[in-house]
C-alpha positions as semicolon CSV with decimal commas, in nm:
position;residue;x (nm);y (nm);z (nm)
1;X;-7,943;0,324;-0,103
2;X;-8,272;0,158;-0,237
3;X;-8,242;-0,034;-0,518
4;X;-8,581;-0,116;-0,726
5;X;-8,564;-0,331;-1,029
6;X;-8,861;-0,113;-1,213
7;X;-9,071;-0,189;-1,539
8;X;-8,891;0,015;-1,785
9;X;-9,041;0,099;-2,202
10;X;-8,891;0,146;-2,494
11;X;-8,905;0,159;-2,809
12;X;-8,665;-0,058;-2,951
13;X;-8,591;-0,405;-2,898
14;X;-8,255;-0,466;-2,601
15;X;-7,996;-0,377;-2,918
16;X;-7,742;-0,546;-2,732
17;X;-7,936;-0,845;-2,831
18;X;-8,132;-0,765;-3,153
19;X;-8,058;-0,579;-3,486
20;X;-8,330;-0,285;-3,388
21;X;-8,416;-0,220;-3,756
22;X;-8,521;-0,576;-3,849
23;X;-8,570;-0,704;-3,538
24;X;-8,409;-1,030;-3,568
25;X;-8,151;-1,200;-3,350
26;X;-7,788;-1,090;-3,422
27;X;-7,601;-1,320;-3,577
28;X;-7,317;-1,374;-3,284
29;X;-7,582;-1,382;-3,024
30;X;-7,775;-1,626;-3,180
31;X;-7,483;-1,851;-3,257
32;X;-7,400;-1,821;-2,873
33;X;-7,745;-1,886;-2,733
34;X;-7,745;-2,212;-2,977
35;X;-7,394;-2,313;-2,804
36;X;-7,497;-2,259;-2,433
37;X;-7,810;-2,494;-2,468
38;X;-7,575;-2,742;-2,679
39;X;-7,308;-2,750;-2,411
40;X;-7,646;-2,766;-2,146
41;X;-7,746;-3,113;-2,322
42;X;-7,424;-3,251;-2,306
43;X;-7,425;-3,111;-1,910
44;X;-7,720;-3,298;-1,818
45;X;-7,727;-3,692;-1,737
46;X;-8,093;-3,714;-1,855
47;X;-8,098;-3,722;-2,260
48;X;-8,284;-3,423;-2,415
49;X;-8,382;-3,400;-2,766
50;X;-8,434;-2,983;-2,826
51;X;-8,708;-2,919;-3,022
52;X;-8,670;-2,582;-3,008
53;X;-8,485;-2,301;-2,855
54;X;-8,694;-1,970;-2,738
55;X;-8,671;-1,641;-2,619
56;X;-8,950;-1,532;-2,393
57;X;-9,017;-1,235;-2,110
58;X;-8,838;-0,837;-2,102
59;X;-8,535;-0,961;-2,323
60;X;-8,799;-1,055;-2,570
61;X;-8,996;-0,776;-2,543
62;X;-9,000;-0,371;-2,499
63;X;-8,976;-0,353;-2,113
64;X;-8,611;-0,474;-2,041
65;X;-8,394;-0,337;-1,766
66;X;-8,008;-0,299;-1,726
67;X;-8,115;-0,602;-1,479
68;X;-8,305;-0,805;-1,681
69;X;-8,195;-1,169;-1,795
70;X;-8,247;-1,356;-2,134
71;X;-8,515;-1,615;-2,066
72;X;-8,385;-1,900;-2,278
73;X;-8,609;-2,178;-2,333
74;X;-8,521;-2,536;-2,420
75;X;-8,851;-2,696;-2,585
76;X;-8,878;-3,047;-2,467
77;X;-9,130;-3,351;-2,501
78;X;-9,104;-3,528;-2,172
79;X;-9,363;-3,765;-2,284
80;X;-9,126;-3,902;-2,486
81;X;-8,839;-3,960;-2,152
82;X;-9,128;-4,198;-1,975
83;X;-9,073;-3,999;-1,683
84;X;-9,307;-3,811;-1,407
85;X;-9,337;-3,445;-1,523
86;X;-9,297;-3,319;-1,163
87;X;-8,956;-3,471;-1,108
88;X;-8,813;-3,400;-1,445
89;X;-8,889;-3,063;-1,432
90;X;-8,734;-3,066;-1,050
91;X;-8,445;-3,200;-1,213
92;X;-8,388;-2,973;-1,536
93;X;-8,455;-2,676;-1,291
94;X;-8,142;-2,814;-1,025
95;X;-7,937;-2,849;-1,385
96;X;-8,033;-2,552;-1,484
97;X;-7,943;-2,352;-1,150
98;X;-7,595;-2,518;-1,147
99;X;-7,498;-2,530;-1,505
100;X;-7,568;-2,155;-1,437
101;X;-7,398;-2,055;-1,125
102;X;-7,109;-2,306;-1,257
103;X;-7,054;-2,099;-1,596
104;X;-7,169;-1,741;-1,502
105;X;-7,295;-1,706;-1,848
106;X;-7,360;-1,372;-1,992
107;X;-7,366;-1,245;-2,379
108;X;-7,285;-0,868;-2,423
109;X;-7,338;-0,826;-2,021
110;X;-7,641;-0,975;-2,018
111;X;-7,709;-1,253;-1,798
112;X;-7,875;-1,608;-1,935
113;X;-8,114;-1,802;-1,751
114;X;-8,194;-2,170;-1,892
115;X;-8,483;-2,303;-1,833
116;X;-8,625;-2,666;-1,984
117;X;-8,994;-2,658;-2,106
118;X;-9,205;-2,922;-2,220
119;X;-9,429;-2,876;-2,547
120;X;-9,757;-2,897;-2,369
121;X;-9,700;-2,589;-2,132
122;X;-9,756;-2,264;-2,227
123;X;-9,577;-1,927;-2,167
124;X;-9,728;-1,569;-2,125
125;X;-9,514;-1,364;-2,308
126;X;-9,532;-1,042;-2,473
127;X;-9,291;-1,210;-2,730
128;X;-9,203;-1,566;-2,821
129;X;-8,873;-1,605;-3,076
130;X;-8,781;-1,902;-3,214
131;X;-8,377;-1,932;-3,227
132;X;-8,396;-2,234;-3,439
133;X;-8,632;-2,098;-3,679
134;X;-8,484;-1,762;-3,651
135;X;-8,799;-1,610;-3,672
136;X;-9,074;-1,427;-3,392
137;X;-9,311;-1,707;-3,311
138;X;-9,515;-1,405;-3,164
139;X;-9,434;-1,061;-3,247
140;X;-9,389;-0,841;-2,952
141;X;-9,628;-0,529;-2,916
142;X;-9,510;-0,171;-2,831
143;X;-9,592;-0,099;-2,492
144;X;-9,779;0,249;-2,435
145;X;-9,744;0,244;-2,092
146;X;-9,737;-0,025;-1,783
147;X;-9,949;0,013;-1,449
148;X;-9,680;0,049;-1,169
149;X;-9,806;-0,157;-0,807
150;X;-9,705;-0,039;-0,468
151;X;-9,515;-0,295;-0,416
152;X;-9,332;-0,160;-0,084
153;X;-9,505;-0,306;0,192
154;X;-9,572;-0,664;0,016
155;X;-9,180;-0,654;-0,050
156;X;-9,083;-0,548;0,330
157;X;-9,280;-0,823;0,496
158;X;-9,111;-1,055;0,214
159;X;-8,723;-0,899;0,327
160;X;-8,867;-0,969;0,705
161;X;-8,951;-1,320;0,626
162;X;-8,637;-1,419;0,408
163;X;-8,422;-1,278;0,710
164;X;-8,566;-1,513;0,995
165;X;-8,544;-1,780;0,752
166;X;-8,209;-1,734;0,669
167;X;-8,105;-1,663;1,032
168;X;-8,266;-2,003;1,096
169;X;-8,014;-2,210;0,857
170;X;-8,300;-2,438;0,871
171;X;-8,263;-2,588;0,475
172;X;-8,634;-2,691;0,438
173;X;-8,735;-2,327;0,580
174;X;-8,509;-2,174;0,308
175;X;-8,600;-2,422;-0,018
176;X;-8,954;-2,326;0,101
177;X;-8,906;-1,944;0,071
178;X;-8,714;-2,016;-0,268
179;X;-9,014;-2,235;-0,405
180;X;-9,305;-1,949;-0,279
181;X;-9,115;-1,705;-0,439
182;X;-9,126;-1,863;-0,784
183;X;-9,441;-1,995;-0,703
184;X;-9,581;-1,595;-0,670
185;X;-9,388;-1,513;-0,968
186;X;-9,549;-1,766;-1,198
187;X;-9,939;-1,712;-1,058
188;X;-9,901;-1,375;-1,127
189;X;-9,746;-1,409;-1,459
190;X;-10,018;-1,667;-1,585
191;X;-10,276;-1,481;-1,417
192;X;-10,162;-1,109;-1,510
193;X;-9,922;-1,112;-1,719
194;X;-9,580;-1,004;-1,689
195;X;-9,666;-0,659;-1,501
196;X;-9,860;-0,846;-1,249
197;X;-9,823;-0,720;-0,895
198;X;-9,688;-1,057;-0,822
199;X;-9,392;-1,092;-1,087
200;X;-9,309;-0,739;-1,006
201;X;-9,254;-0,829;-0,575
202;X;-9,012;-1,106;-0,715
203;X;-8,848;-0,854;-0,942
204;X;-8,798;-0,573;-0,663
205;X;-8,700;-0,905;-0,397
206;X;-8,434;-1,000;-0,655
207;X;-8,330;-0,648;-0,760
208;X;-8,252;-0,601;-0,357
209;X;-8,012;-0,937;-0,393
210;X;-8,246;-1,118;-0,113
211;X;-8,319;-1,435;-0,375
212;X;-7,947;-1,460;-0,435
213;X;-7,852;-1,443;-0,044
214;X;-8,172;-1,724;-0,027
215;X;-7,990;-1,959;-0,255
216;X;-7,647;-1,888;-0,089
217;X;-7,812;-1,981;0,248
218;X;-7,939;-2,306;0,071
219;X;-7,604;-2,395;-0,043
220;X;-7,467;-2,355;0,321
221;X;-7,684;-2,511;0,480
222;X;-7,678;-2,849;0,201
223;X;-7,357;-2,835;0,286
224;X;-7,374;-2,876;0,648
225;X;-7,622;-3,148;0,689
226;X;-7,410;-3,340;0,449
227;X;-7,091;-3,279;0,665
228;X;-6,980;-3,553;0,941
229;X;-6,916;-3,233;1,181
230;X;-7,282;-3,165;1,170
231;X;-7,369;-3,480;1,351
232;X;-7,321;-3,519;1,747
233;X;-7,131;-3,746;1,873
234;X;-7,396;-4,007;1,985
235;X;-7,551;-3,991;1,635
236;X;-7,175;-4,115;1,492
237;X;-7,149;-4,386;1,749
238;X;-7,500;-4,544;1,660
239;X;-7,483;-4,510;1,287
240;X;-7,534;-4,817;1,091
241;X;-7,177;-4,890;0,937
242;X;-7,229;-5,163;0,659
């Protein structure tokens, strides 16, 4: 059966998420979100002070799916941590990704995906809330309609791809297939928007469970160049023992 995570419009706000008359946060889901990214501080070794929490892409907008996540943003000044941007933002992304897979944390079925962001980026989004403030930062617009790409032969040489890699085990050939496919999502997304022909190949590659079976294969093969078994027998005989 082919599965296809497609753009979707309507014309209320996800109300498993929002009260679709005022469209405000409800009350139980914003008390939740505000727990999650308390218990994510506490998760973290790095100390965080949260600025702000907000709600960004479909979730926050008029084109969700029964597949779509909540983008959850933690606002962040890294400026103030004295640290490289590049490897604090490698770092809250790893947190992120295990806090996540750790917890399996959905509200009302619907999955959450933290990410960290520091004050000086900016997001495209069709709407920006602001959990703290309880209040739309930017107001999202009705969408009249969204231009659908052909996405199918961009997304079959991807599913080629991702299957030698994975069939490789290699670990660098598989965090490199992880990193271009975020990579594609976020050109496109700063470029386009979010109905780029980019953001939607990542949607249909995830929809098909290939980025899932990616960061399985990453896990497995961690795992085995960390293990003693994966070594030969001459490499264990000349290792440095201090």
């Amino acid at each position: 059966m082919r599965i296809q995570e497609e753009f979707q419009v309507h014309d209320t706000l996800n109300p498993r998420l929002w009260d679709t008359t005022t469209n405000i946060l409800l009350p139980e889901v914003r008390e939740r979100i505000i727990l999650i990214c308390n218990a994510f501080e506490q998760y973290i070794d790095v100390p965080i002070e949260i600025l702000d929490i907000q709600l960004v892409g479909s979730n926050a907008s008029y084109n969700y799916t029964d597949k779509s996540d909540l983008d959850v943003h933690i606002m962040a000044n890294f400026e103030l941590l004295g640290e490289n941007d590049v490897i604090l933002k490698a770092y809250y992304e790893a947190k992120k990704s295990q806090f996540n897979k750790e917890m399996n944390i959905k509200i009302k079925g619907v999955e959450i995906e933290i990410y960290v962001q520091d004050i000086r980026s900016i997001t495209a989004s069709n709407g920006i809330y602001s959990v703290c403030d309880n209040a739309w930062i930017k107001q999202p617009k009705p969408i009249k309609s969204i231009t659908k790409h052909n996405t199918e032969k961009e997304v079959g040489k991807w599913i080629t791809k991702i299957q030698q890699v994975i069939d490789s085990g290699d670990y660098d050939k598989i965090n490199k297939a992880i990193c271009s496919l975020y990579l594609m999502r976020t050109n496109s997304i700063a470029v386009d928007g979010e109905y780029g022909k980019g953001n939607q190949i990542f949607k249909d590659i995830r929809a098909k469970g290939y980025l899932q079976k990616l960061k399985d294969e990453l896990k497995k093969a961690m795992s085995k160049n960390l293990s003693l078994e994966s070594m030969s027998a001459g490499q264990i005989v000349n290792s440095d023992i201090d």
